[in-house]
C-alpha positions as CSV (number, residue, x, y, z in Angstrom):
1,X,-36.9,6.6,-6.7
2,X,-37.2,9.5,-4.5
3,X,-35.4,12.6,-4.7
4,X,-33.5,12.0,-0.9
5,X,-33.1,8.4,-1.9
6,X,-30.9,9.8,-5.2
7,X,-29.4,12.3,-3.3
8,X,-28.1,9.6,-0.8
9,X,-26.7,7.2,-4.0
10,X,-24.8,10.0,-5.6
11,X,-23.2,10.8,-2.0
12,X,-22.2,7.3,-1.2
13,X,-21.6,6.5,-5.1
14,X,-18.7,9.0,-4.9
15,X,-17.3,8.2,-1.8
16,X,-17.5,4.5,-2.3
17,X,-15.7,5.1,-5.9
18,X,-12.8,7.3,-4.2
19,X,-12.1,4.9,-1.0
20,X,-11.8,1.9,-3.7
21,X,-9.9,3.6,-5.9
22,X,-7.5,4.2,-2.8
23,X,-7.7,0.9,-1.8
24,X,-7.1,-0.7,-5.1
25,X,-3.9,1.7,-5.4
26,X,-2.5,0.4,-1.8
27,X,-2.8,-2.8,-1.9
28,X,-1.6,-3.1,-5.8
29,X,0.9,-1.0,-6.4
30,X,3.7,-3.0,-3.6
31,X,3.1,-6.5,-5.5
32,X,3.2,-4.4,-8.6
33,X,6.8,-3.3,-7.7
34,X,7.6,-6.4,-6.8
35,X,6.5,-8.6,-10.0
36,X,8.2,-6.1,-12.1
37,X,11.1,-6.7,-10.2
38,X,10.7,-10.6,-10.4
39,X,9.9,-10.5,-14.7
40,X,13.0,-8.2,-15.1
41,X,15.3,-10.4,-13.5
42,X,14.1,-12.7,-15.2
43,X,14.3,-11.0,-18.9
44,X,10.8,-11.3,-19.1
45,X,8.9,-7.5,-20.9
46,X,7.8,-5.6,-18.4
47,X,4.2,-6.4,-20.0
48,X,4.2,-9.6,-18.5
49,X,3.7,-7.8,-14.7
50,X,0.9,-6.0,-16.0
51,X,-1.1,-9.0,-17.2
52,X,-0.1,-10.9,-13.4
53,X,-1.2,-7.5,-11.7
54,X,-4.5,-7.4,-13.8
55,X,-5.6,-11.1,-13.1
56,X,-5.0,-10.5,-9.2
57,X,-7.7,-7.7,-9.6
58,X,-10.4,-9.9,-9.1
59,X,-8.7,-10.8,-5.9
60,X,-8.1,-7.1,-4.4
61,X,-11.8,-6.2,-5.1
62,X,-12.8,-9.0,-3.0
63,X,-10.8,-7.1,-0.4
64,X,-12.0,-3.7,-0.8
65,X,-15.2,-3.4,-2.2
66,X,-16.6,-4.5,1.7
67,X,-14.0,-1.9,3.6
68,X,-15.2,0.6,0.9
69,X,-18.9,0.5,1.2
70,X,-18.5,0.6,5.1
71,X,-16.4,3.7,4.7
72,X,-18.7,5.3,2.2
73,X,-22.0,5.0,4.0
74,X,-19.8,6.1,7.2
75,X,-18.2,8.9,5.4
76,X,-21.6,10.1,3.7
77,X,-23.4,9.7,6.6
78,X,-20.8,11.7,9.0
79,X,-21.0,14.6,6.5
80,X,-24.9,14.8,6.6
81,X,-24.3,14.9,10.2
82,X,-21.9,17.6,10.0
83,X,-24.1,19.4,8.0
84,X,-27.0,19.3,9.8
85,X,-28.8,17.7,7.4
86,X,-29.4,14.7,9.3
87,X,-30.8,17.4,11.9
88,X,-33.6,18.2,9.5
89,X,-33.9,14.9,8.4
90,X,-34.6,14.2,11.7
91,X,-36.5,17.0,12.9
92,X,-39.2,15.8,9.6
93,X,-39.9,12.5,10.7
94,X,-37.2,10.4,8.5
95,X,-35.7,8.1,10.2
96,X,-32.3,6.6,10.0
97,X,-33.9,3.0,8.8
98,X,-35.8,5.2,6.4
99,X,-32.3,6.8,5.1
100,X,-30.6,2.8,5.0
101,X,-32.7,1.8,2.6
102,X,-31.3,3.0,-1.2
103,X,-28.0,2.6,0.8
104,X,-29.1,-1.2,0.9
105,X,-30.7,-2.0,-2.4
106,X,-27.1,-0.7,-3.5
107,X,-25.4,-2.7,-0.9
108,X,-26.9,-5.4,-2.5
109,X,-26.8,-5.4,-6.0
110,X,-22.5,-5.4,-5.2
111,X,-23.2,-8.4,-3.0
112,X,-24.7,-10.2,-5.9
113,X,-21.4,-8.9,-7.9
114,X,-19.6,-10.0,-5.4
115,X,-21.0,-13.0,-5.4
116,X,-20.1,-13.5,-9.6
117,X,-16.5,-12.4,-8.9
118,X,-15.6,-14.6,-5.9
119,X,-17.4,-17.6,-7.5
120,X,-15.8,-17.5,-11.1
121,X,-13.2,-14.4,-11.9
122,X,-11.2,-14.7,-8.6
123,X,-10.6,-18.8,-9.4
124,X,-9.5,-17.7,-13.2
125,X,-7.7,-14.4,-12.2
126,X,-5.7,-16.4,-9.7
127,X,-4.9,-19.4,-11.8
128,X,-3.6,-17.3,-14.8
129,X,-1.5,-14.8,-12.1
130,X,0.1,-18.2,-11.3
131,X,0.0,-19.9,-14.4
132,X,2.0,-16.6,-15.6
133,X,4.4,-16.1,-12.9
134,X,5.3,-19.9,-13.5
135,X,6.1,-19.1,-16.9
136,X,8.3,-16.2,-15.8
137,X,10.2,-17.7,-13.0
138,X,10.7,-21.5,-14.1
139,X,11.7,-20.6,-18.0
140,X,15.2,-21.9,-18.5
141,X,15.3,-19.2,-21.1
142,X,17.1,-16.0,-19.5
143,X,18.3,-14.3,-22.6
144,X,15.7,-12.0,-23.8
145,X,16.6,-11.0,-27.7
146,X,17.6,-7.9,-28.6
147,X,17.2,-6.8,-32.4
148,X,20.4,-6.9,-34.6
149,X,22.4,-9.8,-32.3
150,X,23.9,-12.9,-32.7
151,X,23.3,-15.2,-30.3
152,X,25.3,-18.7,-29.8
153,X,23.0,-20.5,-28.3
154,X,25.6,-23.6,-27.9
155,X,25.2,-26.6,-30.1
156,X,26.4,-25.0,-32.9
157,X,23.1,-22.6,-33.1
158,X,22.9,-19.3,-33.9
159,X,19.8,-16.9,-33.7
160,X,19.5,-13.2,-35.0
161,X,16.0,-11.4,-35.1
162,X,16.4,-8.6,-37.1
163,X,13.5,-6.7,-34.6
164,X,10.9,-8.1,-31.5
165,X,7.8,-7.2,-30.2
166,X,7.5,-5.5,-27.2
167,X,6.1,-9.3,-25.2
168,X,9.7,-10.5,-26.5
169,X,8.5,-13.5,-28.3
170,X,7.5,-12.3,-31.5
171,X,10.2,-11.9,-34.2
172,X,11.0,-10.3,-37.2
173,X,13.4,-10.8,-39.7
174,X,14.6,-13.6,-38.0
175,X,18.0,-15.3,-39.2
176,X,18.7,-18.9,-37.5
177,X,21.7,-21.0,-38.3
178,X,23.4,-24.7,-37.2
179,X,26.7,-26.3,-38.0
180,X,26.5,-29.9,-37.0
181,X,29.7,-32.3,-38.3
182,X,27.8,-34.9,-40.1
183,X,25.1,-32.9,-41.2
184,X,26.5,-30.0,-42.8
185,X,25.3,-26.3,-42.3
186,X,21.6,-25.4,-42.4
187,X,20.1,-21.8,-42.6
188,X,17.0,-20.4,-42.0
189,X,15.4,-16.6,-43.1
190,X,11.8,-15.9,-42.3
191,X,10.1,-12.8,-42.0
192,X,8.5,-13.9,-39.0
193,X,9.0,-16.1,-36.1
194,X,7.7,-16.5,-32.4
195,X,9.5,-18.1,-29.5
196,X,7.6,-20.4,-27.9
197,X,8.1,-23.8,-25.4
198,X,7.2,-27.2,-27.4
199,X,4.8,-29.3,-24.8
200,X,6.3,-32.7,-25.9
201,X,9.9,-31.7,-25.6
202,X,9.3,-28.5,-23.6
203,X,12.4,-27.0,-25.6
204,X,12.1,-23.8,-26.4
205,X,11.4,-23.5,-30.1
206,X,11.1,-20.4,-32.7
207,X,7.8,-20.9,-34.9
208,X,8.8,-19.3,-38.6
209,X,6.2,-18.2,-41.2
210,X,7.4,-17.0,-44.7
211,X,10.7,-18.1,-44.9
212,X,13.9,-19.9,-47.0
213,X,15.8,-22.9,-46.0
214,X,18.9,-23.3,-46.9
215,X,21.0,-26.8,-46.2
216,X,24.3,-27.4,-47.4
217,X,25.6,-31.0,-46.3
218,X,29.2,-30.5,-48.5
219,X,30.4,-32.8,-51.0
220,X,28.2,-34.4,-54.0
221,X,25.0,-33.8,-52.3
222,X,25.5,-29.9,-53.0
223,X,22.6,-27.1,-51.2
224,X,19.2,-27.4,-50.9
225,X,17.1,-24.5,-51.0
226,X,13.7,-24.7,-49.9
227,X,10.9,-22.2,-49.5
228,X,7.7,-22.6,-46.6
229,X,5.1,-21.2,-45.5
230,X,5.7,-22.5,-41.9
231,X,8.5,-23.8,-40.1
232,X,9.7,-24.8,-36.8
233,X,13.0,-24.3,-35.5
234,X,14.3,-26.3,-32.4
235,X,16.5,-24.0,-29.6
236,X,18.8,-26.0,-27.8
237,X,17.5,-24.6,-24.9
238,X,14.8,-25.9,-22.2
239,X,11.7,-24.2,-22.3
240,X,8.9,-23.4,-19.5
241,X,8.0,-26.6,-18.2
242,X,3.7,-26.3,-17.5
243,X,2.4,-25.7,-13.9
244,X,-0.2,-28.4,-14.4
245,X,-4.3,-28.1,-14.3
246,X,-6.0,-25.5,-12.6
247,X,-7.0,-26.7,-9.5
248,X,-4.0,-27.5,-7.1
249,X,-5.2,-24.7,-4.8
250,X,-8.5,-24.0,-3.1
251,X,-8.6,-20.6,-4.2
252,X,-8.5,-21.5,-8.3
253,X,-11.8,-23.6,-7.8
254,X,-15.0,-22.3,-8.7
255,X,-18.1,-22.4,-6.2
256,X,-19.8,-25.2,-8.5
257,X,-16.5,-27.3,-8.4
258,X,-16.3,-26.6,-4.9
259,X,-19.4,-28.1,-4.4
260,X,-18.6,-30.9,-6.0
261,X,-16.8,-34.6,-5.1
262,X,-14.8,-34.3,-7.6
263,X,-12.9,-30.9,-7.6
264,X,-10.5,-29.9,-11.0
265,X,-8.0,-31.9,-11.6
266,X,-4.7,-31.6,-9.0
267,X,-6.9,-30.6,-6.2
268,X,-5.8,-33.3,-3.2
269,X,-8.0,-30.8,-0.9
270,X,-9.5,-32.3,2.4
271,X,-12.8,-31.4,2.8
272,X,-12.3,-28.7,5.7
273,X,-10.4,-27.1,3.4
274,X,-13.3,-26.1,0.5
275,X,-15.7,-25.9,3.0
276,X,-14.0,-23.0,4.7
277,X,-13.2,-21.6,1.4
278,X,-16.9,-22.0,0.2
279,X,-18.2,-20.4,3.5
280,X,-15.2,-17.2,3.1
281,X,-16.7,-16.3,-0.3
282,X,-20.8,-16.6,1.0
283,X,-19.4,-14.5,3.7
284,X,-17.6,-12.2,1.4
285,X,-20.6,-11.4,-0.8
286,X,-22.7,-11.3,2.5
287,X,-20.3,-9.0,4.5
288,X,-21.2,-5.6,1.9
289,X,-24.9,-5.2,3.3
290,X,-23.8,-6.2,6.7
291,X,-21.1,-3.6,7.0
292,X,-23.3,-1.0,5.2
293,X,-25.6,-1.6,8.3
294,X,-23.5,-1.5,11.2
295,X,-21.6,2.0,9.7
296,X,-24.5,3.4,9.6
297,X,-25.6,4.2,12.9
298,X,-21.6,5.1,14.1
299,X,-21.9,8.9,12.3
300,X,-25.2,9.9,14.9
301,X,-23.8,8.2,18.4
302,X,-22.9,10.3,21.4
303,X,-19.2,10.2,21.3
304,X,-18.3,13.6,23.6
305,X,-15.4,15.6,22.7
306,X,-13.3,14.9,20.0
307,X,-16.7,13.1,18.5
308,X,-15.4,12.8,14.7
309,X,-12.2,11.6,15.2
310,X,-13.7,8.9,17.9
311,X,-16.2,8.3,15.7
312,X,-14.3,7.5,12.8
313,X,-11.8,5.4,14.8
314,X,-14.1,3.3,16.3
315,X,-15.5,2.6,12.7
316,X,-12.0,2.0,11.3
317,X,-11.8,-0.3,14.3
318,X,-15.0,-2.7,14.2
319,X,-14.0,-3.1,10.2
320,X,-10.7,-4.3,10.9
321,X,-11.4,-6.5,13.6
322,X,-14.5,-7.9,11.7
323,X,-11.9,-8.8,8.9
324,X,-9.8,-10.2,12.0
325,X,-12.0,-12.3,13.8
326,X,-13.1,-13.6,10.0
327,X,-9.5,-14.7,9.2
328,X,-9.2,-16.4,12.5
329,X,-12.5,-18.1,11.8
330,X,-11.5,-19.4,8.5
331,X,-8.5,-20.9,9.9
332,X,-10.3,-22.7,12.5
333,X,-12.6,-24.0,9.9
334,X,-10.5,-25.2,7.6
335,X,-8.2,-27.4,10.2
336,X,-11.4,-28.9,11.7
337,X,-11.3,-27.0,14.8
338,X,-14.8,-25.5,14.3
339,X,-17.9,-25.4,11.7
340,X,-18.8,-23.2,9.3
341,X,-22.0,-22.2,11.9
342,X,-19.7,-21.4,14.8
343,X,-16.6,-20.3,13.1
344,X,-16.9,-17.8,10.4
345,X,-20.6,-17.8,10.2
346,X,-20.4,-17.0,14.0
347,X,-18.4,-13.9,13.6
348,X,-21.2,-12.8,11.1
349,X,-23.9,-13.4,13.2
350,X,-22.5,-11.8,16.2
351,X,-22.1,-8.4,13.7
352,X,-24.9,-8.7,12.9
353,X,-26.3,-8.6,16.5
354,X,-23.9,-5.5,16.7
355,X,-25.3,-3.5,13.9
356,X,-29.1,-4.2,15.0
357,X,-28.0,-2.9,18.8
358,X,-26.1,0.1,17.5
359,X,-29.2,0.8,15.0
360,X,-31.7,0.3,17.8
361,X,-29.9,2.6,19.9
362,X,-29.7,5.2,17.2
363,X,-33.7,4.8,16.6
364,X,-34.3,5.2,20.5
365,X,-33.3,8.7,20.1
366,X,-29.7,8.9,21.3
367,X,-29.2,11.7,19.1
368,X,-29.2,14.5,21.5
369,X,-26.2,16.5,19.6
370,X,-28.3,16.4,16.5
371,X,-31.4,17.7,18.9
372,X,-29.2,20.5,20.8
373,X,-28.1,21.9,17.5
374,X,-32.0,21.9,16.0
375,X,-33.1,23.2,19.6
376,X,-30.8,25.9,18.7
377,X,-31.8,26.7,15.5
378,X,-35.6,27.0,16.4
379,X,-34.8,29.0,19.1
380,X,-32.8,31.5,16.9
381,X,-35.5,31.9,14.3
């Protein structure tokens, strides 16, 4: 690797790291106030947001790592400009084709890690955000225990946990008690229990390790005392009832179970509908390069006065109405109303047209600020 072609990594490296790092930050930290607010109305810990906000990750990189290579080979490219390095650069025979390509072997090593995250994380990430969230919002269970109460539970049950982990489900010290007519009193110490929802009853139920029970049924049958190792402890309470199989949305299936006839269980998906989502995540993986292309010729165009704010609008504006005209596309794909060709592998192709144009242009020498200011220069010396 050449020392301009390093130079050009470490420039676009660190702009590429800053934009995503704003992006990420943007478009996180609004549904992170808003799951937090959803889990503690819910009396769910506050942990539980973090764990829904980290499995949408793989989501919001599939959102900005595009917008931020576009904006880092723009951004790196502007400043050469401003600079006058891409003067030099110029004025020595590089050309701008010649300055694209470490830009594009980068460009499309992140494709291919695109390509791994849209095809397998985003489908997980997705599924456990929701599989979560269901937990959260459907548990029956509002009460969240708080060391050193009793709590009536209702059916003569009682439950005291002397202190709890910071996910609220894990116990210590826990104290359980039910008075039934018929059945006497029964008591329960353990030094450790965890709350949990039974799948066959889907009550909730408190799992005890290392513990005494105690039942007293009155009369001539006197109190049994009885020590375990394990013990489970039914709540009178209706636990979280499960969300079901992955599968029940496009977006949780994988590339190779898109592909297939027979997609996870619960997914009653028409076929428009994974072939447009097949087609969005190709075009996702594919979009990095292409944007990297088509920004890179917007830093050296004529753009009169005012250049660098134009300039940077008009880049700002061909990356959001890519993303635009890509949403529309899916759309249209996945109701029927057009292929994957004409719809969303349209809008690609007629980007691509745009980038080659704009790059052709940039080659044919319309560069004459960048040759004023070098005129200048030679005529000073």
């Amino acid at each position: 690797m050449t020392v301009l072609s390093r130079y050009l990594l470490r420039r676009a490296a660190f702009h590429f790291t800053v934009m995503l790092a704003v992006m990420l930050l943007a478009l996180t930290l609004e549904r992170l106030l808003e799951i937090t607010r959803t889990v503690t109305d819910r009396g769910a810990p506050v942990g539980r947001a973090l764990d829904m906000i980290v499995a949408l990750l793989p989501h919001y990189l599939g959102l900005a790592v595009p917008a931020a290579a576009f904006l880092a080979v723009l951004i790196s490219l502007h400043q050469m400009r401003h600079d006058s390095e891409l003067s030099v650069m110029h004025a020595a025979g590089i050309s701008l084709t010649r300055l694209l390509r470490p830009l594009m072997v980068a460009a499309l090593l992140l494709a291919a890690l695109m390509a791994v995250n849209t095809a397998f994380l985003q489908p997980y990430g997705r599924y456990v955000y929701r599989h979560t969230l269901h937990e959260v919002t459907d548990s029956r269970f509002k009460m969240r225990i708080v060391p050193g109460v009793f709590y009536d539970l209702g059916n003569g049950t009682v439950l005291r946990a002397g202190a709890v982990g910071p996910d609220g489900q894990n116990l210590e010290r826990v104290f359980a008690a039910r008075d039934r007519p018929g059945d006497g009193r029964t008591y329960v110490l353990a030094e450790a229990g965890t709350l949990s929802t039974d799948r066959e009853t889907e009550r909730l139920v408190v799992r005890m390790a290392q513990g005494t029970l105690i039942r007293d049924r009155g009369g001539a049958s006197g109190v049994e005392k009885i020590h375990f190792e394990h013990y489970i402890w039914p709540l009178p309470v209706q636990g979280t009832t499960s969300r079901g199989p992955r599968g029940k949305d496009e977006r949780e299936l994988t590339v190779p179970e898109l592909l297939s006839d027979t997609p996870a269980a619960g997914g009653d998906l028409s076929l428009e509908v994974r072939v447009a989502e097949l087609n969005k995540r190709l075009v996702s993986a594919v979009s990095i390069p292409l944007l990297a292309v088509l920004a890179a010729p917007i830093p050296v165009l004529r753009a009169g006065r005012g250049s660098r704010l134009t300039r940077f609008a008009v880049g700002i504006g061909v990356l959001v109405l890519y993303q635009k005209l890509l949403a529309l596309a899916e759309g249209l794909v996945a109701s029927g109303t057009l292929p994957p060709w004409g719809g969303q592998w349209g809008v690609v192709a007629a980007f691509a047209l745009l980038a080659a144009g704009l790059l052709r242009i940039a080659q044919a020498g319309n560069l004459g600020p960048l040759r004023r200011r070098h005129a200048s220069v030679s005529k000073a010396a």
